[in-house]
C-alpha positions in Angstrom: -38.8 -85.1 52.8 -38.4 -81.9 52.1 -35.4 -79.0 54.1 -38.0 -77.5 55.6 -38.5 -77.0 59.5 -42.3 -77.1 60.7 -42.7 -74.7 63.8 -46.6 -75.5 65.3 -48.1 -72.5 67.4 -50.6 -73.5 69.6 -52.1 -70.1 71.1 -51.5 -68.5 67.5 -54.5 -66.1 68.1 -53.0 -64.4 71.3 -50.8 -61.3 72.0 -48.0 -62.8 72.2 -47.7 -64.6 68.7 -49.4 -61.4 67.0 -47.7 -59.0 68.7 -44.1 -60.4 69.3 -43.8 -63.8 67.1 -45.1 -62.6 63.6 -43.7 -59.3 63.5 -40.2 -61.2 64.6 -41.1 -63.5 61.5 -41.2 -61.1 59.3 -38.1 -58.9 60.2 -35.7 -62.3 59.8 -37.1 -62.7 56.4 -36.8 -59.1 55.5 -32.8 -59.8 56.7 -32.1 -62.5 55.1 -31.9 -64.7 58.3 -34.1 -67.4 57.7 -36.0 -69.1 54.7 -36.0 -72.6 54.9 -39.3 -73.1 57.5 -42.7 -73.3 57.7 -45.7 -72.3 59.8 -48.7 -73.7 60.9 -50.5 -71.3 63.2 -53.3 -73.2 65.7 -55.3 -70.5 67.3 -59.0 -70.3 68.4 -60.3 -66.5 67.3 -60.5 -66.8 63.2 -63.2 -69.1 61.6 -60.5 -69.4 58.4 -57.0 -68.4 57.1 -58.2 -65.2 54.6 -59.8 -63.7 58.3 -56.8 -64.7 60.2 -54.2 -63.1 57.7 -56.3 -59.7 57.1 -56.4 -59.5 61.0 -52.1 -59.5 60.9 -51.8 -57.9 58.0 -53.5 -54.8 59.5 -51.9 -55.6 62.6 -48.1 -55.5 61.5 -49.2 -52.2 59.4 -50.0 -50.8 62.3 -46.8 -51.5 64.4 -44.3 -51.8 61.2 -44.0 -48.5 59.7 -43.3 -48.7 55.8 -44.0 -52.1 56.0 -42.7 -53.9 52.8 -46.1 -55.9 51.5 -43.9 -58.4 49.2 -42.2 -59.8 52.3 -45.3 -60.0 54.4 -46.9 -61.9 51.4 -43.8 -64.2 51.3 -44.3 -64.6 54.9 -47.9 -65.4 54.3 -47.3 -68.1 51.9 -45.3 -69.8 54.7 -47.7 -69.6 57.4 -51.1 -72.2 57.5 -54.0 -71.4 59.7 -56.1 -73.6 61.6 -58.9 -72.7 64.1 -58.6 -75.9 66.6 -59.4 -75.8 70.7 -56.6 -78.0 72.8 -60.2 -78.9 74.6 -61.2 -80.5 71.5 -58.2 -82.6 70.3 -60.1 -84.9 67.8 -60.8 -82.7 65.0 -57.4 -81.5 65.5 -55.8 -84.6 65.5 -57.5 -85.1 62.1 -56.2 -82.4 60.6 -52.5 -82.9 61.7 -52.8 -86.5 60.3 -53.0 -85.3 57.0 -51.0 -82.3 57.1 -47.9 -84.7 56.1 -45.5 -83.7 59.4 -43.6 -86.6 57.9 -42.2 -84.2 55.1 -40.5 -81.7 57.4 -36.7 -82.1 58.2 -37.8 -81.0 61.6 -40.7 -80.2 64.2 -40.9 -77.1 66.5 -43.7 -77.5 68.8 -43.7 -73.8 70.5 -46.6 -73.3 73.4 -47.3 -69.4 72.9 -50.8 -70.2 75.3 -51.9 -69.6 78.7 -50.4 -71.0 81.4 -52.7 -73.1 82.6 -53.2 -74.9 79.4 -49.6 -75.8 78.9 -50.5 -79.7 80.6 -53.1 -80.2 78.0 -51.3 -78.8 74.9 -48.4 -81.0 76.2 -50.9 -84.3 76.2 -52.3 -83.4 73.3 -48.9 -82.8 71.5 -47.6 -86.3 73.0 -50.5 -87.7 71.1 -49.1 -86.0 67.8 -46.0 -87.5 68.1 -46.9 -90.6 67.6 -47.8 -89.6 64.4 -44.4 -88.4 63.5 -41.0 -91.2 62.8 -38.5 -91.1 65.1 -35.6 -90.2 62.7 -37.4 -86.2 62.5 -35.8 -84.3 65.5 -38.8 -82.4 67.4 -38.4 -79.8 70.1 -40.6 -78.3 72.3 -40.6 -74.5 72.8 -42.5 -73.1 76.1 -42.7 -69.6 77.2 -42.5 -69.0 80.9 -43.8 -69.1 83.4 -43.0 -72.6 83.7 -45.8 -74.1 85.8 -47.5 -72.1 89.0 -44.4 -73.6 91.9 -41.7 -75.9 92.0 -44.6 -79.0 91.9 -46.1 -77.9 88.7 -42.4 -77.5 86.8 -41.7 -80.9 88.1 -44.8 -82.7 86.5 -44.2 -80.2 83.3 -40.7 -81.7 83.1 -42.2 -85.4 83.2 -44.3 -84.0 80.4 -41.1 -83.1 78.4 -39.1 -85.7 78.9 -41.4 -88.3 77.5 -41.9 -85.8 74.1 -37.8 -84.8 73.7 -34.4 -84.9 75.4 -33.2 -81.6 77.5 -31.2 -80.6 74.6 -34.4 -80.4 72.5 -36.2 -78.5 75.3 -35.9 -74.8 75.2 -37.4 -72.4 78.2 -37.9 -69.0 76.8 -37.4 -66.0 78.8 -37.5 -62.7 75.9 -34.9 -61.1 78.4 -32.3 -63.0 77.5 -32.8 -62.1 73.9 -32.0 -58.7 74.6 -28.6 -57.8 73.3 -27.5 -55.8 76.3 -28.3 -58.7 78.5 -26.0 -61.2 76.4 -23.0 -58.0 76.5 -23.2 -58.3 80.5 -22.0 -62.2 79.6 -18.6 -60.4 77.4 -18.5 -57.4 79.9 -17.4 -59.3 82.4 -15.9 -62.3 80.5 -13.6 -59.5 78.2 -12.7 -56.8 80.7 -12.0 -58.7 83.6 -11.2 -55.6 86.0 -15.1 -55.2 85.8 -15.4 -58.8 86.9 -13.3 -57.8 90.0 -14.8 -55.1 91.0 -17.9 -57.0 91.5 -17.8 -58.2 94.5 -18.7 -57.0 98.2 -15.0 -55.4 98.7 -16.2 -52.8 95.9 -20.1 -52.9 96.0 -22.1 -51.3 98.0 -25.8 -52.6 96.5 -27.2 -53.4 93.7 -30.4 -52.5 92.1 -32.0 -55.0 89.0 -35.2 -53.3 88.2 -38.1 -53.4 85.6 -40.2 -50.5 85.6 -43.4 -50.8 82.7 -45.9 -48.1 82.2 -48.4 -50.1 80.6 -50.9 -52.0 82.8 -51.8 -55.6 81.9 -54.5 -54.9 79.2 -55.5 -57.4 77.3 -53.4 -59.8 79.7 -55.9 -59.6 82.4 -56.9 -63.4 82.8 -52.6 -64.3 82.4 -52.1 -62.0 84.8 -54.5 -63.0 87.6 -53.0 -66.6 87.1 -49.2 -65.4 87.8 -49.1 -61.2 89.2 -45.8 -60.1 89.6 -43.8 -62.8 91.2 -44.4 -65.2 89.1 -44.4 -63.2 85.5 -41.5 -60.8 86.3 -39.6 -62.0 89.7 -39.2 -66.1 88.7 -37.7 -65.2 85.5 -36.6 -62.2 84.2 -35.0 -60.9 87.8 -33.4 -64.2 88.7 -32.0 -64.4 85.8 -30.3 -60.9 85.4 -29.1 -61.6 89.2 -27.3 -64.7 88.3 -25.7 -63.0 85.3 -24.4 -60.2 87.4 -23.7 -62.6 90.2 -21.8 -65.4 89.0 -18.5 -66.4 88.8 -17.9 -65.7 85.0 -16.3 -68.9 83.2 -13.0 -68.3 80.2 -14.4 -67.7 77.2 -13.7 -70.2 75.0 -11.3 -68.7 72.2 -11.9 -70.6 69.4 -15.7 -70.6 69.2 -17.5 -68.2 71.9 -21.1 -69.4 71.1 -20.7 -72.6 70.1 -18.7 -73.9 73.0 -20.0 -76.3 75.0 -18.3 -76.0 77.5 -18.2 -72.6 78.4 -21.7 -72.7 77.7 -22.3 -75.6 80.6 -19.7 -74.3 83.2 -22.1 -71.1 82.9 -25.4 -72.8 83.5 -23.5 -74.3 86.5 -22.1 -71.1 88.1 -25.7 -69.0 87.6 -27.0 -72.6 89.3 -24.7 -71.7 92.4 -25.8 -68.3 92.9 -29.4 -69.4 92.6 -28.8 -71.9 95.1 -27.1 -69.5 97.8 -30.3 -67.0 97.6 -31.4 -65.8 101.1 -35.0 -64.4 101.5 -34.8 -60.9 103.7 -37.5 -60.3 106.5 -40.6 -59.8 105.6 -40.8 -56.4 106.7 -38.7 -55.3 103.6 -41.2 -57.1 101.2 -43.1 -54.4 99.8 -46.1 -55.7 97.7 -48.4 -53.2 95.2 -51.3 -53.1 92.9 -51.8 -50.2 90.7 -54.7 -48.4 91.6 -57.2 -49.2 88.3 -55.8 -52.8 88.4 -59.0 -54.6 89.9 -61.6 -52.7 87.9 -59.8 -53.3 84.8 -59.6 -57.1 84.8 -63.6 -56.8 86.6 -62.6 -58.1 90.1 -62.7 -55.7 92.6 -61.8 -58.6 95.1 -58.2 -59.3 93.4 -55.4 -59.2 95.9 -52.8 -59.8 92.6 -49.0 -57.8 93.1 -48.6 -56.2 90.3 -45.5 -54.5 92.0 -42.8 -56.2 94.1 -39.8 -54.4 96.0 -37.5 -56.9 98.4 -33.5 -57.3 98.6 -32.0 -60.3 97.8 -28.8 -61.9 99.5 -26.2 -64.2 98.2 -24.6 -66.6 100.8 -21.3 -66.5 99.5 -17.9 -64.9 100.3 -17.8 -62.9 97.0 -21.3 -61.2 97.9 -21.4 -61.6 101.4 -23.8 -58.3 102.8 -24.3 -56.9 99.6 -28.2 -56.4 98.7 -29.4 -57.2 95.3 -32.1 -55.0 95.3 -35.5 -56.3 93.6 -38.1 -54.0 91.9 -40.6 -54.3 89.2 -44.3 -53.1 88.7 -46.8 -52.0 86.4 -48.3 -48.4 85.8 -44.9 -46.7 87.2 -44.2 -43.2 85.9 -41.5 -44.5 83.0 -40.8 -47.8 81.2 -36.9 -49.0 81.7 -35.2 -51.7 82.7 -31.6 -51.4 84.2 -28.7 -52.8 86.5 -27.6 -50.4 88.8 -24.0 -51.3 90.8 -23.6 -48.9 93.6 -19.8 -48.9 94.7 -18.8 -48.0 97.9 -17.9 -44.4 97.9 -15.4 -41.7 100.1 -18.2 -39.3 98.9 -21.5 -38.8 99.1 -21.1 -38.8 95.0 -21.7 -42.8 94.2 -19.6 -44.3 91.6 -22.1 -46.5 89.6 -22.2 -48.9 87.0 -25.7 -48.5 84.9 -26.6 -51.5 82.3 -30.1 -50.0 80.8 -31.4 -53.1 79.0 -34.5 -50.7 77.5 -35.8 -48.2 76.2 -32.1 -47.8 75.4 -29.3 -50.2 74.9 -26.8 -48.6 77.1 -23.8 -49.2 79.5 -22.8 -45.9 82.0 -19.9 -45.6 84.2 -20.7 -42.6 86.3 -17.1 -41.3 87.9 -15.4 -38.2 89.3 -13.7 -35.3 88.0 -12.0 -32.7 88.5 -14.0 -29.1 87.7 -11.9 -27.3 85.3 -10.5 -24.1 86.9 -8.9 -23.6 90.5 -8.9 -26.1 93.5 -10.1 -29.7 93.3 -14.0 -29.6 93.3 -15.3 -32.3 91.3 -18.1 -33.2 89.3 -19.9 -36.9 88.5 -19.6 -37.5 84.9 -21.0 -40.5 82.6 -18.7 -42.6 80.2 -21.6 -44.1 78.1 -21.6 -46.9 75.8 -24.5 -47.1 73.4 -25.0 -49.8 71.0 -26.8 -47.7 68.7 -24.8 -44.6 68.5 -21.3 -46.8 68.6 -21.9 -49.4 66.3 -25.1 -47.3 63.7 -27.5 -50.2 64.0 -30.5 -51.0 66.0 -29.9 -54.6 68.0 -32.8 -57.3 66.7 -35.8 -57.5 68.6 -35.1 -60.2 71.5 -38.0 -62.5 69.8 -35.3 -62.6 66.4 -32.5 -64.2 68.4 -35.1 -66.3 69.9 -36.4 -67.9 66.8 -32.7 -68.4 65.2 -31.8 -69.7 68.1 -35.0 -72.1 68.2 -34.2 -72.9 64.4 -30.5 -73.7 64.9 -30.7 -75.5 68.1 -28.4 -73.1 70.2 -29.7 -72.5 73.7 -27.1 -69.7 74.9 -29.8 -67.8 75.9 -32.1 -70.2 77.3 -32.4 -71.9 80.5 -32.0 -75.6 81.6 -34.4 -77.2 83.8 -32.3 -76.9 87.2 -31.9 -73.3 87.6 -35.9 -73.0 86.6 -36.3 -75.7 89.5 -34.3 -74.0 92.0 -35.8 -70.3 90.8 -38.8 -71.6 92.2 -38.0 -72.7 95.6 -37.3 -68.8 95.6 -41.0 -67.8 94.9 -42.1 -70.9 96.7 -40.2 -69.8 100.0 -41.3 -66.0 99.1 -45.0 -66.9 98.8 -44.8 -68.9 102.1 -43.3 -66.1 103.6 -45.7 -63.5 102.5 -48.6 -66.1 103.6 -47.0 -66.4 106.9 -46.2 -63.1 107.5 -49.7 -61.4 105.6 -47.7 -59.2 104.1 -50.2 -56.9 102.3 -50.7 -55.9 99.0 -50.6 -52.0 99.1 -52.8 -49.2 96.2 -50.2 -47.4 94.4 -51.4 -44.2 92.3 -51.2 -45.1 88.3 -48.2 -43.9 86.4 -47.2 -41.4 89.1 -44.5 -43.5 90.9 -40.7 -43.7 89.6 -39.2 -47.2 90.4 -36.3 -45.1 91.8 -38.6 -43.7 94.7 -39.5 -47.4 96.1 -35.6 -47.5 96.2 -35.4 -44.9 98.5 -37.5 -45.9 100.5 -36.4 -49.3 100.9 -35.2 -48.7 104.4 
């Protein structure tokens, strides 16, 4: 047996492996990060490996620039390519047999497909396993979203259990890659005057939103099988509420990433703010589709959101009447992603606490002060935190942290199966509400619309 860990890719032809996966490959290699792995890449697109590498090759030069050639080819020798269709396991089964899995230290299985595959993948990787001792450690990677409604995660999570223990299960959300989401974990663990403030003596609202510019593109079938609430709202949203939300846990002092149980007492608390969600009425569910939307995924019929807007409430006494306000679309005027905390105020000048999680990695405290000169007119100003002009280096790319963290086996950033379950009694209660109600799904006007406006207007 060699040191080696095997990750699998099954959907290695698709945007997400090509565009995110690879080029996060090659940047840990470039670093020094990683070394000791190998790849075998299953995707349906390329007849054979020489097509399949000139198609990334061209594709990182295109999105690297100076890309350094001698650690793409060392990147190359580490990645195997196999054209194989989940819908036609037998071949494929023949292959893996004698691709010697029993050499590698370790087996990543990572589902980088469609959705609506993941149940056959899943069989078809259970049939693998049996191919594979029981003294190699294997782990099953899935990207959300997991399943379609609380029903579908369920069976998923049958699927799982009978391929690896929760420990060996990892639920990727990118977000939670992002180093700006992982500082709102110290920013209130570290400066715990912050951690006060939050809470509905000293907030007025809050705003989580995640504007894009880009449509779905290529993403056109993925899209029609999820929209908005279940790619953006089930996830990433949730899970940037809860962060804010919780009840922070001590730090542990000796090891702040490794210890466990820090690291459990925090999936617990984001479990009880999860839990304690209230749905608002449906007349302050706002749902949109940008305008080109239908003819560019060739179904004028398509009643998919690909813009939500609703506030959020939190049954508890920390949070009790404060509105976590939801918004996310596609084609909006800007792309950024940020936590806005909206203090209550004696003026009609806000205090606010701004996390931007992109295009920037920045944290603003907007205060006032006085105007210099006579009297006591004031003036909002920004004290601004940003991680590349403070510290000279650009964070990793989320999908970085995500590997390592695959690699080593530490799932700070990853969910367990409980929060994903209750997350979708949210969307399932949403849904049912939108149903129930026929809440419509409203034209919006491409790239016109700032994410700030639909705040406004929220009332």
């Amino acid at each position: 047996m060699n040191n080696e860990k095997l990750f699998i890719f099954f959907g290695a032809t698709g945007n997400l492996f090509t565009e995110k996966i690879f080029p996060a490959f090659y940047h840990l290699i470039r670093r020094g990060k990683i070394d000791n792995f190998h790849i075998l890449a299953i995707g349906r697109r390329f007849r054979d490996e020489q097509s399949y590498q000139s198609f990334l090759r061209q594709s990182l030069s295109n999105k690297i620039p100076n890309l350094d050639y001698s650690v793409l080819d060392r990147l190359f020798q580490k990645t195997d390519y196999y054209q194989g269709d989940v819908d036609d396991p037998q071949p494929l089964m023949s292959f893996l047999t004698e691709y010697h899995l029993i050499s590698y230290q370790e087996v990543l299985f990572y589902l980088s497909t469609l959705p609506s595959i993941y149940t056959r993948v899943l069989r078809l990787i259970e049939r693998i396993n049996e191919h594979i001792p029981s003294n190699i450690p294997k782990k099953v990677i899935i990207e959300k979203p997991f399943g379609f409604d609380k029903k579908s995660f369920i069976y998923l999570n049958q699927l799982f259990s009978r391929l690896a223990p929760e420990r060996n299960i990892f639920y990727v959300d990118h977000y939670l890659g992002k180093d700006t989401v992982q500082n709102i974990i110290v920013l209130k663990a570290e400066n715990w005057f912050i951690e006060n403030l939050l809470s509905a003596g000293y907030v007025k609202e809050i705003h989580i939103v995640v504007s894009e510019k880009e449509g779905v593109g290529s993403r056109g079938q993925f899209y029609e099988e999820t929209g908005a609430i279940r790619d953006i709202f089930q996830n990433h949203l949730l899970q940037l509420l809860s962060l804010v939300a919780m009840d922070i846990p001590p730090l542990c002092q000796e090891d702040k990433i490794e210890c466990s149980s820090f690291l459990n007492s925090m999936q617990q608390k984001k479990i009880e703010v999860i839990q304690n969600l209230k749905l608002p009425s449906a007349k302050q569910v706002f749902l949109g589709q940008y305008q080109s939307y239908a003819q560019e995924i060739s179904n004028p019929f398509s009643k998919t959101e690909t813009f939500i807007r609703l506030p959020l409430y939190i049954s508890s006494k920390r949070w009790s009447g404060v509105p976590f306000w939801i918004i996310t679309g596609k084609k909006l005027a800007q792309k950024i992603s940020y936590i806005e905390i909206v203090f209550h105020s004696t003026t009609s000048n806000e205090n606010r606490l701004i996390i931007e999680i992109q295009p920037e990695e920045k944290i603003d405290l907007v205060i006032q002060v006085k105007i210099p000169g006579m009297g006591l007119s004031s003036s909002p100003v920004h004290l601004n935190f940003n991680s590349l002009g403070t510290f000279g280096i650009n964070s990793p790319e989320a999908y970085e942290n995500i590997l390592i963290d695959c690699y080593r086996g530490d799932k700070t950033l990853f969910s367990n199966s409980q929060f994903i379950l209750h997350s979708w009694e949210i969307v399932d209660k949403l849904k049912e509400l939108i149903c129930k109600e026929q809440v419509q799904v409203e034209k919006y006007a491409d790239n016109y619309y700032h994410a700030e406006e639909f705040i406004n207007l929220k009332k």
